[in-house]
C-alpha positions as CSV (number, residue, x, y, z in Angstrom):
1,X,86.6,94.7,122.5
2,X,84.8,97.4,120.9
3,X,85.4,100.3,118.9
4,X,83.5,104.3,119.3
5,X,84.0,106.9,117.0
6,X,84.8,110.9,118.6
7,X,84.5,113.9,115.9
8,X,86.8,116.1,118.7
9,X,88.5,114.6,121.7
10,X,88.3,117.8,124.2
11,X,86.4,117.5,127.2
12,X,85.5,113.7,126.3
13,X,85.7,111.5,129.1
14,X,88.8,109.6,126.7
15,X,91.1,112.5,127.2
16,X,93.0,111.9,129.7
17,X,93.9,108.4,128.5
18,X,94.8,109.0,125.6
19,X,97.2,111.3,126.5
20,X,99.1,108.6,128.7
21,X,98.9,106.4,125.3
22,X,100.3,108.9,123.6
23,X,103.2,110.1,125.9
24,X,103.1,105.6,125.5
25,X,104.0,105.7,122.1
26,X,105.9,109.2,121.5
27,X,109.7,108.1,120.9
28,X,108.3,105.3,118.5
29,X,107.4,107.8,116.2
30,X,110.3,109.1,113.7
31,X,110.4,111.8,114.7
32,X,109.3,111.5,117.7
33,X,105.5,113.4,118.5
34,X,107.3,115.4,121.0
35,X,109.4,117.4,118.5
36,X,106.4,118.1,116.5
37,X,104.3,120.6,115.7
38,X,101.4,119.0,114.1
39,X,100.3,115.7,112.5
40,X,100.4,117.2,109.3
41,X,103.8,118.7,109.7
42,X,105.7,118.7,106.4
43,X,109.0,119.4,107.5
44,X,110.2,116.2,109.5
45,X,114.0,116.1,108.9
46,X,115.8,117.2,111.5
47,X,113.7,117.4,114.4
48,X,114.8,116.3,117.8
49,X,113.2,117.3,121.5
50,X,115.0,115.9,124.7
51,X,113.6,112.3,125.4
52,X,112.3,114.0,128.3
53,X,110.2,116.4,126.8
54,X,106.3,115.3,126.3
55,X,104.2,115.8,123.1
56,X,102.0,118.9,124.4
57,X,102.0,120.6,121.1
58,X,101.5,117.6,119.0
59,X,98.3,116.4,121.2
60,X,96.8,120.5,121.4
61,X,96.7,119.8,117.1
62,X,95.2,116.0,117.6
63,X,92.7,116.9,120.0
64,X,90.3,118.5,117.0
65,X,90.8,115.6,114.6
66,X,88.4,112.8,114.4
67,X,88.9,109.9,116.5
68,X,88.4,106.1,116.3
69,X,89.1,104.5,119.7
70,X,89.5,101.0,120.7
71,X,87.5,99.7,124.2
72,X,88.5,96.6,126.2
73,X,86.0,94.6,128.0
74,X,86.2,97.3,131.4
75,X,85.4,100.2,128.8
76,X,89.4,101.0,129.4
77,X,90.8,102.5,126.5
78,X,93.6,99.9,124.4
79,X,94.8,102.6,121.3
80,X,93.4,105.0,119.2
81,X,93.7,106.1,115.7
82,X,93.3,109.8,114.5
83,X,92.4,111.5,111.3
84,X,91.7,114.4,109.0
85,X,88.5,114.0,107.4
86,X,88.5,116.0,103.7
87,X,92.4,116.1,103.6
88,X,94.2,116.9,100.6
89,X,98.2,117.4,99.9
90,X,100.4,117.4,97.1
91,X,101.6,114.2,97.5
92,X,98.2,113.0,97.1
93,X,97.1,115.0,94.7
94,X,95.7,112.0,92.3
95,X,93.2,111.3,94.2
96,X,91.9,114.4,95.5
97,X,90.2,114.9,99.3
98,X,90.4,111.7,101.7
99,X,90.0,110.3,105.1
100,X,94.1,111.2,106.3
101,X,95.3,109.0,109.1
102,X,97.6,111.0,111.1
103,X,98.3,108.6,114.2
104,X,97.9,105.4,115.4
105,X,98.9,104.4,119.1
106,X,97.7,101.0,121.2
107,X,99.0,100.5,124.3
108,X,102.0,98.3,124.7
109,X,100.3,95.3,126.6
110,X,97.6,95.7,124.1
111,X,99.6,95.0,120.8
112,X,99.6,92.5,118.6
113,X,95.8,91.5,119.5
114,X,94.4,92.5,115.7
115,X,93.7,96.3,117.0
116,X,95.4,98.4,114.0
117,X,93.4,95.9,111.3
118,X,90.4,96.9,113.4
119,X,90.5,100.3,113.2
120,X,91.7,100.4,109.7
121,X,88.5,98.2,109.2
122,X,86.2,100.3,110.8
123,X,87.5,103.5,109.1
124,X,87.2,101.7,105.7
125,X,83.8,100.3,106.4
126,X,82.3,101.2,109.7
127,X,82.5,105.3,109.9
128,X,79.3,107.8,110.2
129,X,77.7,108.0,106.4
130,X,78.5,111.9,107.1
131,X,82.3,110.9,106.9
132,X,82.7,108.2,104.2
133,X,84.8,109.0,101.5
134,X,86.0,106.7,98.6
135,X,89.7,106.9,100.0
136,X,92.0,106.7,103.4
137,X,95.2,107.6,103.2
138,X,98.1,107.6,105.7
139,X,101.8,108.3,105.5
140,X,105.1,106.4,107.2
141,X,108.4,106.2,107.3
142,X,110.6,104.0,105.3
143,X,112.0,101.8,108.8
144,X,108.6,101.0,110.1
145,X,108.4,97.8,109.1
146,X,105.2,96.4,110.9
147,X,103.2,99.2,109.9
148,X,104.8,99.1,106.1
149,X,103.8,95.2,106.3
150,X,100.0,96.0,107.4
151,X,99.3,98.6,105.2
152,X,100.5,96.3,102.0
153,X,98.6,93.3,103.5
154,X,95.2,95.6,103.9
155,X,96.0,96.7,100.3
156,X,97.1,99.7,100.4
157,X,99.1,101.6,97.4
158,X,102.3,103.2,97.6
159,X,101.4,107.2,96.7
160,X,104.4,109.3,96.7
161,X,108.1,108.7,98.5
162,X,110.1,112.1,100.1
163,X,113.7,110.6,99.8
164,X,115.8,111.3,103.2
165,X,112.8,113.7,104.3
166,X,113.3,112.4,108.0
167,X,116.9,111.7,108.0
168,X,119.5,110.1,105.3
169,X,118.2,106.9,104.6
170,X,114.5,107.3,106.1
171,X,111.9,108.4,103.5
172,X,108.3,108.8,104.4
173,X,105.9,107.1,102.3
174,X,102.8,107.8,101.2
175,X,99.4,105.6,100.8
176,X,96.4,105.7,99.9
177,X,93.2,102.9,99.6
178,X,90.2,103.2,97.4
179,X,86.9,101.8,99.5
């Protein structure tokens, strides 16, 4: 397995796959990507597209973020991981501009094989000097338990809760990790 870092996916020879990871992963997403305009989207509640419906929009936004992609032995592509680099929000206000997280997706037959802890590792560690910063942040939603679970075990801290902000009883979270 190995891991490459893209500033911009258009016109990379990764495009087209991970699109099909992403159409992969869209209905696991609360919301799902399909009914979204954005990664960065604020309002969440609400949202629905037809399960048929694919995430065009959504992946026109991703396509300029920065990308850290996961390689199997063939060079075929196993997940991804996107994000901002300089974000801030008001929800993260404290601690100012930060590498933001917007998606993670690895192939189904591809999961639980230590990918997400490897591309949260290389973003804490392993990035271009150019895009280092002193914190990552991400945001969730209060039901998704695996990904709550990995972000406490990598040490992550609990920013700022929306209450019901994608549905009554699902709040997103966010979290933030000083490198």
């Amino acid at each position: 397995m190995s891991i490459v870092f893209v500033e911009a996916l258009d016109k990379t020879p990764y495009e087209q796959a991970v699109w099909e990871i992403l159409c992969e992963c869209d209905q696991e997403f609360l919301p799902s990507l399909s009914s979204r305009e954005s990664s960065s989207q604020k309002i969440l509640g609400g949202l629905e597209a037809p399960k048929t419906l694919l995430p065009y929009r959504y992946f026109e936004v991703m396509k300029t973020q920065n990308y850290i992609i996961t390689l199997d032995e063939s060079s075929g592509i196993t997940g991804f991981m996107t994000f901002i680099h300089k974000y801030a929000c008001e929800e993260l206000a404290d601690i100012g501009i930060s590498n933001y997280i917007t998606t993670i997706c690895v192939r189904k037959n591809h999961r639980n094989q230590g990918l997400l802890k490897q591309m949260y590792g290389y973003i804490e560690k392993d990035l271009p000097n150019s895009y280092k910063l002193p914190y990552v942040s991400t945001r969730t939603w209060s039901t998704n338990t695996h990904h709550l679970a990995a972000l406490h075990n990598l040490g992550f801290t609990e920013a700022y809760i929306l209450k019901n902000h994608r549905g009554e009883g699902i709040d997103t979270i966010y979290f933030y990790k000083e490198l």
